[in-house]
C-alpha positions in Angstrom: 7.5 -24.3 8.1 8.0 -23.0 4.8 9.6 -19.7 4.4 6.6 -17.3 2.6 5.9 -13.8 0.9 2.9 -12.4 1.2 2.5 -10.2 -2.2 0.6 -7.5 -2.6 -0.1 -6.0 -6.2 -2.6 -2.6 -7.1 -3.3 -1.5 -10.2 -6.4 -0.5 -12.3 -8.7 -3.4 -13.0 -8.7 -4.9 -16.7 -8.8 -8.5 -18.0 -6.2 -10.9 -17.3 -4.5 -9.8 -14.1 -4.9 -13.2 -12.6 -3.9 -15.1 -15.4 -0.6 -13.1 -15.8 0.2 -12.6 -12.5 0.3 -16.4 -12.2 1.3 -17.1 -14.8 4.5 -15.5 -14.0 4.4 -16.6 -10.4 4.2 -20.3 -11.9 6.7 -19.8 -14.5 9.4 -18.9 -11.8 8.7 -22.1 -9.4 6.3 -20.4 -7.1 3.7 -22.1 -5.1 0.5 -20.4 -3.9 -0.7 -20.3 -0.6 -3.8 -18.6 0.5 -5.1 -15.6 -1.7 -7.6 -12.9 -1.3 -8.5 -10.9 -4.6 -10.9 -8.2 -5.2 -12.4 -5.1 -7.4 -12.1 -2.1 -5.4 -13.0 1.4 -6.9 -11.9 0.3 -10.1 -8.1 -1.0 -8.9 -7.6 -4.6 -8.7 -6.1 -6.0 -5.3 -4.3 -9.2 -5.4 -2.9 -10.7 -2.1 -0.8 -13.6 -2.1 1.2 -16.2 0.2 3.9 -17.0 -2.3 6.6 -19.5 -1.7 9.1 -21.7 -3.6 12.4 -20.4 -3.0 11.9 -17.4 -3.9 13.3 -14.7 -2.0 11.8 -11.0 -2.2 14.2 -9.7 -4.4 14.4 -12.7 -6.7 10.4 -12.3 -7.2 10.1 -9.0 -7.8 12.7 -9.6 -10.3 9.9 -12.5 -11.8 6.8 -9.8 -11.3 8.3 -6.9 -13.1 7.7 -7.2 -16.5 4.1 -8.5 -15.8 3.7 -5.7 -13.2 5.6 -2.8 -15.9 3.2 -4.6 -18.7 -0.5 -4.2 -16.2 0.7 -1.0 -14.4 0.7 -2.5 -11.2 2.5 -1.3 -8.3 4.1 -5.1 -6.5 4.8 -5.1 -2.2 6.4 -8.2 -1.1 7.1 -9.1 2.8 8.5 -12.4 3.6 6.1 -14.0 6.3 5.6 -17.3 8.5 3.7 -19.6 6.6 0.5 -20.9 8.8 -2.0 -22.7 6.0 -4.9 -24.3 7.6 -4.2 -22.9 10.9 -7.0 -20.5 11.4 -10.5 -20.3 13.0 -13.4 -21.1 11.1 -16.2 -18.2 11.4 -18.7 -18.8 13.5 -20.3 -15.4 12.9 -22.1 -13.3 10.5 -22.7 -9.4 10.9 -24.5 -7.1 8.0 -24.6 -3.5 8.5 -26.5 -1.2 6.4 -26.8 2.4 7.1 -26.7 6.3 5.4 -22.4 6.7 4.6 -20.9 8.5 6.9 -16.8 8.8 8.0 -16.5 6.6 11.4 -19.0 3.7 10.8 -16.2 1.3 10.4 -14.5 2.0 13.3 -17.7 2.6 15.6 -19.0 -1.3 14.6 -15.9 -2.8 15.1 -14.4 -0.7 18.0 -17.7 -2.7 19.6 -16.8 -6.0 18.2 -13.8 -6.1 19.8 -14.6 -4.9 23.2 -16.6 -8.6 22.8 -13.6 -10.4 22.0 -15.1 -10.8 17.9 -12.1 -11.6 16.1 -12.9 -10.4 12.5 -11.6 -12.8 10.0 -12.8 -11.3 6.6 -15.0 -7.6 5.8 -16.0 -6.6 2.6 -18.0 -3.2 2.2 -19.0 -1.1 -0.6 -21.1 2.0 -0.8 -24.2 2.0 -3.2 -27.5 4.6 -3.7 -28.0 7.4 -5.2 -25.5 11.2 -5.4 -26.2 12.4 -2.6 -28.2 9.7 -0.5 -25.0 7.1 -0.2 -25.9 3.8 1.9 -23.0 1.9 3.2 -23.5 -2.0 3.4 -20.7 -4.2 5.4 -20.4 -8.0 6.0 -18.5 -9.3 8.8 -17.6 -12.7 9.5 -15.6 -13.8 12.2 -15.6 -15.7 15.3 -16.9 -15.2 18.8 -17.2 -17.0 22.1 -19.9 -14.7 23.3 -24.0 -15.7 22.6 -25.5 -13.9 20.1 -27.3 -12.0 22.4 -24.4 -10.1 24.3 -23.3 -9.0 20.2 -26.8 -8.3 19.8 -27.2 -5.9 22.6 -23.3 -4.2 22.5 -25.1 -2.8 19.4 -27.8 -1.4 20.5 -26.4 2.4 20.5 -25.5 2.3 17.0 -29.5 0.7 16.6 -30.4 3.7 17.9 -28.7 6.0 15.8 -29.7 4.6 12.4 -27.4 2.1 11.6 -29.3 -1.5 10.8 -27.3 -4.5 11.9 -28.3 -8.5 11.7 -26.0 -10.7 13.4 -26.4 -14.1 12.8 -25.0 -17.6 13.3 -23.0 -19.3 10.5 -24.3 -22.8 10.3 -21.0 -25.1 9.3 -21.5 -28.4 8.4 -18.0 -30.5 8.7 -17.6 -34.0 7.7 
């Protein structure tokens, strides 16, 4: 197995993050593993599995002037490296409901009291001042029929919160 770092760079969003970032990352023998980037609250979020004999130190070293040029804070952690070793979601939940502190926790303290194993969630919160409405997809993986999700949601049905769960149809070979 490889020997990883998974990189972590914030800063506020503008063009040409990406292309820099890599840029650099290219530039200094790097590889890229899997990566997860996204717009959040006007900050830009880059995670990265980064390897090519590049230890922490030595990469930050590569980052900073790109980082110092973008104003973006850098993380780095080295990490196992397991590409193409994870489930394949099986499971899609949207939730919709009025924004309130706790909804997060409430859908997936009841996830996991199924055994859902949440592989990706992306929120945001949308609607008018005053009248927020928080939206949330889940996907993940599940041994348990859509019924027994269905119905461990049923209290937060009852309380306003609307959530579809649905299969993910996957289509392999």
């Amino acid at each position: 197995m490889a020997d990883w770092n998974m990189l972590t760079l914030v800063g506020e969003d503008r063009p040409g993050i990406v292309a820099a970032v890599t840029r650099a990352l290219y530039d200094a023998g790097c590889n890229l593993g899997e990566a997860s980037m996204i717009r959040l609250g006007g900050n830009f979020t880059i995670m990265l599995m980064v390897n090519g004999g590049q230890p922490g130190a030595r990469l930050e070293e590569a980052l900073a002037p790109v980082a110092a040029d973008l104003g973006l804070r850098c993380h780095i952690d080295p990490i196992p490296g397991a590409l193409d070793r994870h489930p394949v979601p099986n499971i899609q939940v949207r939730v919709m409901g009025a924004d309130r502190a706790g909804i997060v926790a409430e859908v997936t303290e009841v996830l996991a009291a199924t055994g859902f194993n949440i592989l990706e969630l992306d929120s945001s919160v949308c609607g008018e001042p005053g009248r927020p409405l928080y939206i949330m997809n889940i996907l993940g993986c599940s041994g348990e029929a859509l019924e027994v999700l269905d119905e461990a949601m049923a209290g937060l049905r009852a309380r306003g919160v609307s959530i579809d769960i649905a299969p993910i149809e996957t289509m392999i070979g």
